[in-house]
C-alpha positions as CSV (number, residue, x, y, z in Angstrom):
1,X,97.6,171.0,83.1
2,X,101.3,171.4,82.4
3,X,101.9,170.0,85.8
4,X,100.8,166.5,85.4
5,X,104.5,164.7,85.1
6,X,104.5,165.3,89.0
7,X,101.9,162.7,88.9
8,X,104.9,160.1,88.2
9,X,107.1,161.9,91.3
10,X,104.3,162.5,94.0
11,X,102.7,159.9,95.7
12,X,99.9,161.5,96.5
13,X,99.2,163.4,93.0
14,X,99.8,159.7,91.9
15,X,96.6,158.4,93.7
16,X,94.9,161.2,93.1
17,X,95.4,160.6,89.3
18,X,94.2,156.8,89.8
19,X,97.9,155.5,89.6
20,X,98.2,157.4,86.6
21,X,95.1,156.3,84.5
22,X,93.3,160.0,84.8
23,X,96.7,161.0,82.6
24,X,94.3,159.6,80.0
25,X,94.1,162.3,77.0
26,X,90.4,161.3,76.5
27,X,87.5,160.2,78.9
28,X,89.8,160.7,81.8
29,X,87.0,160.2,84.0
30,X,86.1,157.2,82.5
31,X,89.5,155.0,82.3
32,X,89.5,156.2,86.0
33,X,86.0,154.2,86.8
34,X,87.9,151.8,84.6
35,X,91.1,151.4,86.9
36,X,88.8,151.1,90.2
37,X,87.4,147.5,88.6
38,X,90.5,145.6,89.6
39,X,89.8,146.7,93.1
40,X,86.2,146.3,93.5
41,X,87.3,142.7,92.1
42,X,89.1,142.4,95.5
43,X,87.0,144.2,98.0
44,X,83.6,142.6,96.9
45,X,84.8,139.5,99.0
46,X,85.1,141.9,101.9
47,X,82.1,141.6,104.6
48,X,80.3,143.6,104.1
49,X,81.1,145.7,107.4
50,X,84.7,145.9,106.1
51,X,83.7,147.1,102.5
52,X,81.8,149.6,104.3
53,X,84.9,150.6,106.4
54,X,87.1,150.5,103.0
55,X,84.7,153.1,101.5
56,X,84.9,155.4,104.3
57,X,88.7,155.7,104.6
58,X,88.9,156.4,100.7
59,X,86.5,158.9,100.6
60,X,88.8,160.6,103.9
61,X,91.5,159.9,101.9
62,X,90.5,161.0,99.0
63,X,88.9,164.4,100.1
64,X,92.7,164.9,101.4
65,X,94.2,164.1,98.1
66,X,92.3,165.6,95.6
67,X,92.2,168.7,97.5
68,X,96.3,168.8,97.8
69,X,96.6,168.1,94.3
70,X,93.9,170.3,92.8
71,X,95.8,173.3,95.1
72,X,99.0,172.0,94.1
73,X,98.6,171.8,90.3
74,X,96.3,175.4,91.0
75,X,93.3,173.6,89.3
76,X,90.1,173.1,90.7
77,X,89.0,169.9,89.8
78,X,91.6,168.8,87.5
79,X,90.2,166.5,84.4
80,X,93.1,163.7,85.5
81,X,92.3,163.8,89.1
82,X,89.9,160.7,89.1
83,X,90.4,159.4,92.9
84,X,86.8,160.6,93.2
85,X,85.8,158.3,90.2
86,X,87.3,155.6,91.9
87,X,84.9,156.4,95.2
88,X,81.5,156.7,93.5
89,X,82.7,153.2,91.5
90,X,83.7,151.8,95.0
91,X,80.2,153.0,96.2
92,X,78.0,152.1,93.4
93,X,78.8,148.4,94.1
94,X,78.2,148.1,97.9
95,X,76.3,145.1,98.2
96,X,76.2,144.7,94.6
97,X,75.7,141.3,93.3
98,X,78.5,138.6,91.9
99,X,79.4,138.8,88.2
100,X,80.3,140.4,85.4
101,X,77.1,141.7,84.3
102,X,76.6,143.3,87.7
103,X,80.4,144.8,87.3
104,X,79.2,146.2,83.7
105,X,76.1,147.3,84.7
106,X,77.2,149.2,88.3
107,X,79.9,151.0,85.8
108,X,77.4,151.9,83.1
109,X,75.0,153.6,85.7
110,X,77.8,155.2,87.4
111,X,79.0,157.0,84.6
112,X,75.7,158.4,83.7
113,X,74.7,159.6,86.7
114,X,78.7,160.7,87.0
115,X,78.3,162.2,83.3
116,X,74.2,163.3,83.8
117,X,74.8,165.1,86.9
118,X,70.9,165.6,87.8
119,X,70.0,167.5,91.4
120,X,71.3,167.5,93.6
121,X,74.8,166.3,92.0
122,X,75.4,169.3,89.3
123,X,74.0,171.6,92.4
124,X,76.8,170.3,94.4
125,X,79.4,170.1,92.0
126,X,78.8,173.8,91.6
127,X,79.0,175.3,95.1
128,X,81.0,173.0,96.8
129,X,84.9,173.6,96.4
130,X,88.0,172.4,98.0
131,X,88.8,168.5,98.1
132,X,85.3,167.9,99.6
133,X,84.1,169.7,95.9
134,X,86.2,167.3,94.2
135,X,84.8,164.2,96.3
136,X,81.1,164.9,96.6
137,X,79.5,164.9,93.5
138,X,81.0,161.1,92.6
139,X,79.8,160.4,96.0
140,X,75.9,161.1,95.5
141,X,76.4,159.5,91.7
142,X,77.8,156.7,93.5
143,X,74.6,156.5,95.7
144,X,71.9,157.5,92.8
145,X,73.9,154.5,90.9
146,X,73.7,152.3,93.9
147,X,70.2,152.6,94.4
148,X,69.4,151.8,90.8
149,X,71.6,149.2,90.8
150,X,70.3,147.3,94.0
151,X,66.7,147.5,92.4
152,X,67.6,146.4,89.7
153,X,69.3,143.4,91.4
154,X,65.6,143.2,93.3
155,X,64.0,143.0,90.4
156,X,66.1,140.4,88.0
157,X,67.1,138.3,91.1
């Protein structure tokens, strides 16, 4: 963890930090889902095509740069690295519906799922190393907290 301060000097350990806010000293994890609200706020007015297209590049991306950063700090799965927090947020609110409410509750359920780990994300958070190790796990919370989320919407809408 005494490696960090390249996250101010390396572009890519800077992204993979969440433009610094996985430099957090508590809840790393969380001030990451935090710093991915600005940019849902954008992308949500994406079609829905392009947000789809938007989360598919960053979870490229991301497998890329959590994996350089995690071998170049020689941590797997760094606490700061929160790219991957910024995915499953990004995910979670596909097709989610306008408002604030919907922006609390898609980061509420995220976390738990993101914090809960049930099967199959612990399973995978476990045997799957590498950047893909560091991505997947926030990807399937994303998707549990998706689902949740859209029936939710079904439900109160």
């Amino acid at each position: 963890m005494s490696k960090t301060p390249s996250v101010w000097k390396n572009p890519v350990h800077f992204f993979a930090f969440g433009l610094g806010s996985g430099l957090s000293p508590v809840a790393p994890g969380t001030f990451g889902t935090v710093a991915a609200i600005p940019f849902y706020l954008m992308f949500q007015y994406l079609p829905l095509w392009n947000y789809f297209l938007v989360l598919v590049v960053s979870i490229v991306l991301g497998i890329w740069l959590c994996g350089k950063t995690s071998k170049d700090l020689g941590v797997h799965d760094h606490p700061g690295i929160v790219w991957d927090e910024f995915v499953g947020y990004w995910i979670t609110m596909l097709a989610a519906p306008s408002g604030w409410e919907w922006v609390l509750a898609g980061f509420i359920l995220f976390r738990i799922f993101d914090i809960w780990k049930p099967w199959p994300i612990g399973w995978l958070d476990k045997k799957v190393h590498g950047g893909l190790g560091i991505m997947i796990d926030d990807i399937v919370a994303g998707i549990f907290a998706l689902i949740f989320l859209q029936v939710i919407a079904y439900f109160v809408l």
